[in-house]
GUMI-652681 format. One record per residue (C-alpha): x, y, z. Coordinates in Angstrom, 1 decimal. Example, Ala and Ser with C-alpha at 12.3 -4.5 7.8 and 13.67 -1.06 7.14 Angstrom:
<sites>
     east    north       up
     12.3     -4.5      7.8
     13.7     -1.1      7.1
</sites>
This chain:
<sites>
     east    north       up
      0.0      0.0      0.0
      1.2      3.2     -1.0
      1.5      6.2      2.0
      1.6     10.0      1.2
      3.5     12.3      3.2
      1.6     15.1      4.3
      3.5     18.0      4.7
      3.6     20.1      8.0
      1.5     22.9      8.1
      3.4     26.0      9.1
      2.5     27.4     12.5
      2.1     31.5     12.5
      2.4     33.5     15.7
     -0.8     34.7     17.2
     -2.3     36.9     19.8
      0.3     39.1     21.9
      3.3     36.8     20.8
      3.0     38.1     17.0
      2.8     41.6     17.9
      5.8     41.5     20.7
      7.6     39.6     17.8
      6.9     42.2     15.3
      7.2     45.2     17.5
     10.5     43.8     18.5
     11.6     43.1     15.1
     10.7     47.0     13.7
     12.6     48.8     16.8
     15.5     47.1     16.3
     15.8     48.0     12.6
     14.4     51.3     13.6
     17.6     51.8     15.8
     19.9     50.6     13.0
     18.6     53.2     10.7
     18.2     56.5     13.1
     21.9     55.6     14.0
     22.6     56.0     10.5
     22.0     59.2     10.6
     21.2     61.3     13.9
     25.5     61.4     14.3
     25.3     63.4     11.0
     24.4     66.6     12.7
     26.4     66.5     15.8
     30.0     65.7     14.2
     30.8     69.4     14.6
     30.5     69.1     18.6
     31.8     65.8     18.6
     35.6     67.0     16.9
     35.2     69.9     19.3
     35.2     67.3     21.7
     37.1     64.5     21.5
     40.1     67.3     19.4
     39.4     65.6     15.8
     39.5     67.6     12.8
     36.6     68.0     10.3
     38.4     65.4      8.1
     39.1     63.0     10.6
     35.7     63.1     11.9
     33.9     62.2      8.6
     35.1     58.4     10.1
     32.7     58.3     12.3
     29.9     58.1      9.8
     32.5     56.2      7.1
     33.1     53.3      9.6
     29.3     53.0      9.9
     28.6     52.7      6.5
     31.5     50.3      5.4
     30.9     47.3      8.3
     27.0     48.4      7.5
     26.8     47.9      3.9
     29.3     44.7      4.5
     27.2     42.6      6.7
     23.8     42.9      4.9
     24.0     40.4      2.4
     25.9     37.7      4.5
     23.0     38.2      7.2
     21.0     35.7      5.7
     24.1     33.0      5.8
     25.1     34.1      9.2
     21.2     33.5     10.4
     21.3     30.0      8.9
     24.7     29.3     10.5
     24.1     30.4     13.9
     20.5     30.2     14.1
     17.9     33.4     13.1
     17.4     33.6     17.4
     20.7     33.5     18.3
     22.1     35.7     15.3
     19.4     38.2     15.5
     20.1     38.4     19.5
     23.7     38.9     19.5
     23.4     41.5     16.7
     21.1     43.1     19.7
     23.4     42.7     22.2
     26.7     43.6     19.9
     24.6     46.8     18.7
     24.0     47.8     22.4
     27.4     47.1     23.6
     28.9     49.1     20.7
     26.8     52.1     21.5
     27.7     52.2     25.1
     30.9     52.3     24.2
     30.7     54.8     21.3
     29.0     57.3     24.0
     32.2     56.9     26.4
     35.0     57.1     23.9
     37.0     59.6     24.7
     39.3     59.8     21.6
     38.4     59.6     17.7
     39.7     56.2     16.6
     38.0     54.6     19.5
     34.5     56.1     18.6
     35.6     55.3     14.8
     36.3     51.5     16.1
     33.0     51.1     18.3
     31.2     52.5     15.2
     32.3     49.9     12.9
     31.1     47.6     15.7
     28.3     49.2     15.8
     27.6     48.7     11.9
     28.0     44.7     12.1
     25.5     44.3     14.7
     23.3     47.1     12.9
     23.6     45.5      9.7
     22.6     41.8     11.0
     19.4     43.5     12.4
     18.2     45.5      9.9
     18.0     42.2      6.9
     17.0     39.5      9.6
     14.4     41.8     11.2
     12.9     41.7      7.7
     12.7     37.8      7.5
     11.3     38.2     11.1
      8.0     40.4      9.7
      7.5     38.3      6.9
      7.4     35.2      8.8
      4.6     36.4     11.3
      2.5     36.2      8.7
      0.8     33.7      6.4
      1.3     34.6      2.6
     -2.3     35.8      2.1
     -1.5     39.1      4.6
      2.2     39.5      3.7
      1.0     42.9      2.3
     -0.8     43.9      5.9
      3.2     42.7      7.0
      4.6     45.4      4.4
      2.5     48.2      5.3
      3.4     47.6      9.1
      7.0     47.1      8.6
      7.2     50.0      6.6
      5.3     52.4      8.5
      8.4     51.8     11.2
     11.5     51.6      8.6
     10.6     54.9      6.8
     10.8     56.9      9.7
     14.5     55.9     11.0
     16.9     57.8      8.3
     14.5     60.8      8.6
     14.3     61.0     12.6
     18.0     60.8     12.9
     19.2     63.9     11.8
     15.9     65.4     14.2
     16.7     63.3     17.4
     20.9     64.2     17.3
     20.0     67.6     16.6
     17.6     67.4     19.8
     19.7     65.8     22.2
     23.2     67.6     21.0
     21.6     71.1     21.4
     19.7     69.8     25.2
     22.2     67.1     26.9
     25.3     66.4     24.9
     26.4     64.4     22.0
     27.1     61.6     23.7
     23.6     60.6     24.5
     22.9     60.2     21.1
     24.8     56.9     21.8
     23.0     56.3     25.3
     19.7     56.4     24.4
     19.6     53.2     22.6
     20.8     51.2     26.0
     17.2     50.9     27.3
     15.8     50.2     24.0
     18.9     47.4     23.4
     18.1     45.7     26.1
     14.8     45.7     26.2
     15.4     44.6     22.5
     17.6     41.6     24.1
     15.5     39.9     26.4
     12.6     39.9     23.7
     14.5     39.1     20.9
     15.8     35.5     22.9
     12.1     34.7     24.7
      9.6     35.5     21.2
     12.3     35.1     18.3
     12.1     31.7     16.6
     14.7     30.1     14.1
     13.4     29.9     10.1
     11.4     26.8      9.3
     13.4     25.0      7.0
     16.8     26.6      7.5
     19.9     24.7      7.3
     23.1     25.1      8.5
     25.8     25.8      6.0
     28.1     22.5      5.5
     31.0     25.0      4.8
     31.8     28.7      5.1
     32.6     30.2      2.2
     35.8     32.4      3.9
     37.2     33.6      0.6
     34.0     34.9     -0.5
     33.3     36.7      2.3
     37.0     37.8      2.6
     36.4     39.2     -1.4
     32.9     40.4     -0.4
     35.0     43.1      2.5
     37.4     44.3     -0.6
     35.1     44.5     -3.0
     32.1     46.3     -1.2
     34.0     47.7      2.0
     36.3     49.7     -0.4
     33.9     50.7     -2.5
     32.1     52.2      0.3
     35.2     53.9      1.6
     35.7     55.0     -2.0
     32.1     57.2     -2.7
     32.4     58.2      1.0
     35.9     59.9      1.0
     36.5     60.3     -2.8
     34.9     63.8     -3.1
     37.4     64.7      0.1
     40.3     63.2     -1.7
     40.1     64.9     -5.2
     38.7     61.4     -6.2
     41.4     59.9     -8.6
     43.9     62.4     -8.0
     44.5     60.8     -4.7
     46.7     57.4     -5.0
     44.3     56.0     -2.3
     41.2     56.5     -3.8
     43.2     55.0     -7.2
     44.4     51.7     -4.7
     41.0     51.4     -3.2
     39.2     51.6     -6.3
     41.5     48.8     -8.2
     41.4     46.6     -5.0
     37.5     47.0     -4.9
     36.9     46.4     -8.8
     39.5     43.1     -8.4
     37.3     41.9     -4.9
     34.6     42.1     -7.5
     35.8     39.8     -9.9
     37.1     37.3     -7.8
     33.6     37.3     -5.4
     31.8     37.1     -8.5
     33.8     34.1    -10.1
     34.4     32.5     -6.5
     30.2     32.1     -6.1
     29.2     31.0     -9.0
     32.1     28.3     -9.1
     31.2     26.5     -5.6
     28.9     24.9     -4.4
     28.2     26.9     -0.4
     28.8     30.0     -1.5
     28.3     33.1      1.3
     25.6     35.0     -1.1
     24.1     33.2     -3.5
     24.4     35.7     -6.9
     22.9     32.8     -9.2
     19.7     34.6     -7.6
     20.5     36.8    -10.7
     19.3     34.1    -13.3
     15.7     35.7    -12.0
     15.2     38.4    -14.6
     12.7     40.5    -12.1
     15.7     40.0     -9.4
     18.0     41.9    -12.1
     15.4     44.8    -13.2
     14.4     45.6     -9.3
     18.0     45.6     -8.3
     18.8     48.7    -11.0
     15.5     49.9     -9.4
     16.3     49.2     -6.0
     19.9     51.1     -7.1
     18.1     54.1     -8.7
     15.9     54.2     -5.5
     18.6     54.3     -3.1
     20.4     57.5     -5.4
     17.1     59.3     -4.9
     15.9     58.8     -1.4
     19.6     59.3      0.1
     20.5     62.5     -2.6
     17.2     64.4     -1.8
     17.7     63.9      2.0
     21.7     64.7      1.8
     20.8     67.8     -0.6
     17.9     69.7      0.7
     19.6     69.8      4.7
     22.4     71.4      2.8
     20.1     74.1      0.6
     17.9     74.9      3.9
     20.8     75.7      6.1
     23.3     77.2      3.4
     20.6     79.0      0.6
     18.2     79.9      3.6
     19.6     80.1      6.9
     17.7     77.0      8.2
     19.5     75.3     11.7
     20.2     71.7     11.4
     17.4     70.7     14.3
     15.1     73.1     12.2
     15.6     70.5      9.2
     15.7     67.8     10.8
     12.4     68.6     12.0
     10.8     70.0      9.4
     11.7     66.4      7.1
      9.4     63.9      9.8
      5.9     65.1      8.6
      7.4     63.9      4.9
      8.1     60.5      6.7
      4.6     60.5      8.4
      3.1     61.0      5.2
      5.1     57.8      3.5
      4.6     55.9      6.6
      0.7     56.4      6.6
      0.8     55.8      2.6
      2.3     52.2      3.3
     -1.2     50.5      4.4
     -3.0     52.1      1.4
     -0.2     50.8     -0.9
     -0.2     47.3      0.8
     -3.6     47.2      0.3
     -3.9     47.9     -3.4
     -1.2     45.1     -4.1
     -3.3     42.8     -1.4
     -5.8     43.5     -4.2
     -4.2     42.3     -6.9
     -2.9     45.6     -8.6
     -0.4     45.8    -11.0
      3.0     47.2     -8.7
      4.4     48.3    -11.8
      1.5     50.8    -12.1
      1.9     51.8     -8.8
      5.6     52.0     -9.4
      5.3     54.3    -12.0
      2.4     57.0    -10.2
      5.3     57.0     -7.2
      7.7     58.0     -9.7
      5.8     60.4    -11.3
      4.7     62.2     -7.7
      8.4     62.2     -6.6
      9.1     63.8    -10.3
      6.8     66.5     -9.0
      8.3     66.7     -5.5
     12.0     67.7     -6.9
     10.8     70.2     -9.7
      8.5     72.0     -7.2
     11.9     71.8     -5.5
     14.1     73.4     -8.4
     12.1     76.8     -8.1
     12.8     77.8     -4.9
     13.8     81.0     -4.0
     15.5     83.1     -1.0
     12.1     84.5     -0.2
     11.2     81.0      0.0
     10.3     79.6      3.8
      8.9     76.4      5.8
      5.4     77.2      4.3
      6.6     76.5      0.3
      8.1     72.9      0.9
      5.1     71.6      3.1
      3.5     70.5     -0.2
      6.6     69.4     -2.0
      7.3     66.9      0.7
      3.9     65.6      1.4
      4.2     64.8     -2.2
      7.9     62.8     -1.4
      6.4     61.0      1.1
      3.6     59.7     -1.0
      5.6     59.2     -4.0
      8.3     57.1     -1.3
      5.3     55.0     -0.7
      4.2     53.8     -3.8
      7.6     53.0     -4.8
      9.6     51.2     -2.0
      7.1     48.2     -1.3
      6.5     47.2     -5.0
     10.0     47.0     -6.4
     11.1     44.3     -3.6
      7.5     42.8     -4.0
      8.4     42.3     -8.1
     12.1     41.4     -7.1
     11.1     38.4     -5.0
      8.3     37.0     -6.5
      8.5     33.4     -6.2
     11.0     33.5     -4.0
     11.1     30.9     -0.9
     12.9     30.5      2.4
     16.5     30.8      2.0
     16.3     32.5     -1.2
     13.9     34.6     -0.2
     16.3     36.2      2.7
     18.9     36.3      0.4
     17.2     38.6     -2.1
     15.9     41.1      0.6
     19.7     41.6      1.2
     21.2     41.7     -2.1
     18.6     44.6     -2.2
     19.5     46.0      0.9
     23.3     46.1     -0.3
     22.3     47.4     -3.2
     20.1     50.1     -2.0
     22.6     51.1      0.4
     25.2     51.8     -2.6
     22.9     53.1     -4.7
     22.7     56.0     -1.7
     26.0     56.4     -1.7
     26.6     56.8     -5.5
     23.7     59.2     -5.3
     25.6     61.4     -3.0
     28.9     61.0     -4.6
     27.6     62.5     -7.8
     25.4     64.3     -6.0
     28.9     66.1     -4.8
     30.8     66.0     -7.7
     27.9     68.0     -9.6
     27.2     70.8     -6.8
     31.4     71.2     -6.6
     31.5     71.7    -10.7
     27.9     73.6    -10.9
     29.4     76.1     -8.0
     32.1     76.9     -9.9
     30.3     77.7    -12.8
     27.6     79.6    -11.6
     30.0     81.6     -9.5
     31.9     82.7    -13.0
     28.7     83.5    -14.0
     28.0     86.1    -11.4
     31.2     87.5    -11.0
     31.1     88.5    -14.5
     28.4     91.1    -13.3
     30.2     92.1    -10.7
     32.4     94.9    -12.2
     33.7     98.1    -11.6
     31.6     98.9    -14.9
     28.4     97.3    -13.8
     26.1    100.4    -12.4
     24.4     98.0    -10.3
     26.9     96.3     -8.6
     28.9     99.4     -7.7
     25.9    101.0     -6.6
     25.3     98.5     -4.1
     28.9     97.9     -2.5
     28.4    102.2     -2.7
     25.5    101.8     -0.3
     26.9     99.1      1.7
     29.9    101.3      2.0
     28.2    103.8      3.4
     25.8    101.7      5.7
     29.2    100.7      7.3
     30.8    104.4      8.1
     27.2    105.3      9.3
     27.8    102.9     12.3
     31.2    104.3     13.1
     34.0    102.0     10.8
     36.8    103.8      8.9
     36.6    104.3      5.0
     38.8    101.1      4.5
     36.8     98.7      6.9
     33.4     99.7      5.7
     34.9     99.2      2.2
     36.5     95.8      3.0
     33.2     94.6      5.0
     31.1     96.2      2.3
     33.0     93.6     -0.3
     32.6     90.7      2.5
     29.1     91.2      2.7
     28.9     91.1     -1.8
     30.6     88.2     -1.7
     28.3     86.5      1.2
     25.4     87.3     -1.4
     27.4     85.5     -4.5
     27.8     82.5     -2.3
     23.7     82.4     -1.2
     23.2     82.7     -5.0
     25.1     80.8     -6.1
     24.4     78.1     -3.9
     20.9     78.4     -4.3
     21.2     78.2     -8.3
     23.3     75.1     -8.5
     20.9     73.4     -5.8
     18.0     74.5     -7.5
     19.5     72.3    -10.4
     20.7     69.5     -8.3
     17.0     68.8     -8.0
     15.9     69.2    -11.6
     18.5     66.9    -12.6
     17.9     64.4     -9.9
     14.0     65.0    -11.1
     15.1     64.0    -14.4
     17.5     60.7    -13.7
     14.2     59.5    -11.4
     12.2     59.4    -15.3
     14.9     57.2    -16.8
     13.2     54.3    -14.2
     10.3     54.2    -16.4
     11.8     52.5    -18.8
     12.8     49.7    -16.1
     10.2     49.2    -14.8
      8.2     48.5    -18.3
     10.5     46.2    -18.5
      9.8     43.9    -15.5
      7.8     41.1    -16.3
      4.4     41.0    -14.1
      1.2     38.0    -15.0
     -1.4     39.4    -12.5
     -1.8     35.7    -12.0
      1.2     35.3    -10.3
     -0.5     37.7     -7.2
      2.4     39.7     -6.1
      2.9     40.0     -2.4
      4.5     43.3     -0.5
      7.6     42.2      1.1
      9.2     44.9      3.3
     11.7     47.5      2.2
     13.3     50.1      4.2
</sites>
């Protein structure tokens, strides 16, 4: 007689458990994310602090990023190995640790040194916290998963810069460290008691040491490079030239290591997936817009209109409320059966609104002009993030499944920092131009201009200065108002032509293949 093997039905949290679980899961990446940022605004009273220079202290936030963007994709073959509870807890506890420390350190390379410690636990959290959501749920609600785990993620990168700016100006920068000890080990003890291993996961046989070893060249000095190459001239600097070579050769060799054995760390042979491929250039070109417009506008409010950083940081959370509260409405329409790449396409379209709106600003213009442009960003974030990892992983299982979250993550992640990088490289080259520009109108034949540094001049010996300091202080002041302009001009076209490259997705996303028989499921994105 023949027997069939049922197979075991998969058991799904319920009741307070699930929601612990899941609250658990979204404060931890939460924490990952505001850390980093909320250092961003405070490095000037840090270097005051600890004597660092404004070079040296751009490692703080370097050392962050590299270990950050390094550990994401080998999360899901570190959870496997060690066990999802176990991993996920020690990244807890190894976050925690680190960020006790990086509040006592006392000297720059030991803040630099507890911040790259800082980015390994960070980066386990923020990929297996997403295989944690996505497991509390049964595949029909995977989209009421999304719109939950989003409505957290969203909100970290844009409540950093607010929370450091809070606690710098009110207690002292250090606390921006302290405040996640509570939270960590809250975090700990709920992680270990509600956080289950993956059904089905096996422990690697083998780990694959050369791939990860080619994995830290490649993408660690990458990192380094669009981090610190605007600083270094770029190519000019022998460094950035080493780095760059080493990183293009870790490349190469990961590549050809993983798809020539047969445990390899990340599994690239995801790639066959032609949806994997067009949401990763997506996932790319998403990363170079949500990172550039949150590194370029701080810059234009405080430079073009005299905005303070905590004024900035502020002003950016109702834009992450808005993309927060727009993650159940887009959950829902995919729940539905809508076609993402539809949706895709409207979010691009909105956030092509958001940065032209952008382009026009003046130095009349205040808090009250961008209100609408970044309701619109927050919407437009919304109807883009979910979809594109929902399209990327369709069909995806289990192990696989993991692993394409943090391919994307990675990817994301650089995509952010290539946004920035060129980002930098086109404000430096567009200052200079527009600068020419002006001083060509600045003349001692131009009636307007001397006019002006006239009545400046004058302005000055009225309150009492000598003929030669109101002169020199009237020419100070003239060349204040070139930089404002000039400023304001080349940011005004960082955004159009950041508004512009976000059109070229388009394209891509035509391109991704979607049956609406398949029923495409929201998985979560940060």
């Amino acid at each position: 007689m023949e027997t069939t093997t049922i197979p075991a039905q998969t058991v799904y949290p319920t009741g307070a458990t699930k929601w612990i679980l899941i609250l658990t899961a979204i404060s931890c990446a939460i924490l990952e994310l505001i850390d980093t940022t909320v250092v961003n605004v405070s490095l000037r009273e840090i270097s005051g602090n600890i004597g660092a220079t404004t070079t040296e202290i751009a490692w703080v936030i370097t050392a962050y990023a590299i270990s950050n963007v390094i550990i994401i994709p080998l999360a899901s073959m570190l959870s496997d190995f060690f066990g999802r509870k176990t991993y996920f807890t020690a990244s807890v506890v190894i976050f925690t640790f680190s960020s006790l420390m990086c509040g006592l350190s006392t000297n720059l390379w030991m803040l630099v040194f507890w911040r790259f410690v800082q980015g390994i636990g960070g980066g386990g959290l923020l990929s297996t916290a997403q295989s944690i959501i996505v497991g509390a749920f049964p595949p029909k609600k995977i989209s009421t998963a999304n719109a939950i785990f989003g409505m957290g993620i969203i909100m970290g990168p844009t409540f950093g810069p607010a929370l450091g700016g809070l606690i710098t100006d009110h207690l002292s920068w250090h606390w921006i460290f302290f405040v996640n000890i509570p939270i960590g080990v809250i975090a700990t003890i709920l992680a270990w008691t509600y956080v289950t291993d993956r059904e089905g996961a096996q422990k690697p046989r083998k780990i694959d040491w050369w791939g990860i070893l080619f994995l830290v060249l490649a993408v660690g000095s990458l990192q380094y490079v669009l981090e610190e190459g605007a600083a270094e001239d770029w190519f000019d600097s022998s460094e950035i030239l080493l780095l760059s070579i080493i990183s293009a050769f870790g490349f190469v060799a990961f590549i050809y290591r993983e798809l020539n054995i047969d445990y390899p760390a990340v599994n690239i042979r995801l790639y066959k997936n032609y949806n994997l491929v067009m949401a990763s250039i997506m996932n790319f070109m998403l990363g170079f817009i949500l990172f550039g417009t949150v590194f370029i506008f701080p810059l234009f409010a405080q430079i073009s209109l005299g905005w303070t950083a905590t004024d900035t940081g502020v002003f950016m959370i109702p834009s992450a409320l808005c993309a927060a509260f727009g993650m159940p409405f887009v959950g829902k329409l995919l729940g539905m059966g809508k076609n993402p790449k539809t949706i895709i396409i409207i979010g691009i379209c909105i956030t092509f609104i958001f940065l032209i709106m952008l382009s026009f600003a003046s130095p009349d213009s205040n808090q009250y002009n961008f209100y609408f442009p970044f309701v619109l960003r927050g919407i437009g974030l919304a109807f883009m993030m979910s979809p594109i990892l929902s399209l990327a992983v369709a069909g995806l299982k289990g192990k696989d499944l993991a692993q394409a979250i943090g391919l994307a993550n990675m990817i994301r992640q650089l995509g952010g920092a290539v946004g920035i990088a060129l980002i930098n490289i086109y404000l430096t080259h567009k200052n200079a131009e527009v600068r020419g520009s002006l001083l060509g109108y600045i003349t001692d034949y131009t009636g307007a201009s001397t006019e002006r540094i006239s009545m400046m001049t004058q302005n000055f010996i009225a309150k009492g200065f000598s003929q030669g300091d109101a002169e020199t202080l009237a020419y100070k002041t003239m060349e204040g108002a070139i930089f404002k302009q000039q400023a304001l001009v080349s940011y005004n076209q960082g955004f159009f032509i950041v508004g512009l490259s976000i059109l070229l997705c388009i394209p891509i996303v035509l391109l991704i293949r979607y049956k609406k028989a398949e029923k495409i499921e929201a998985v979560a994105e940060h």
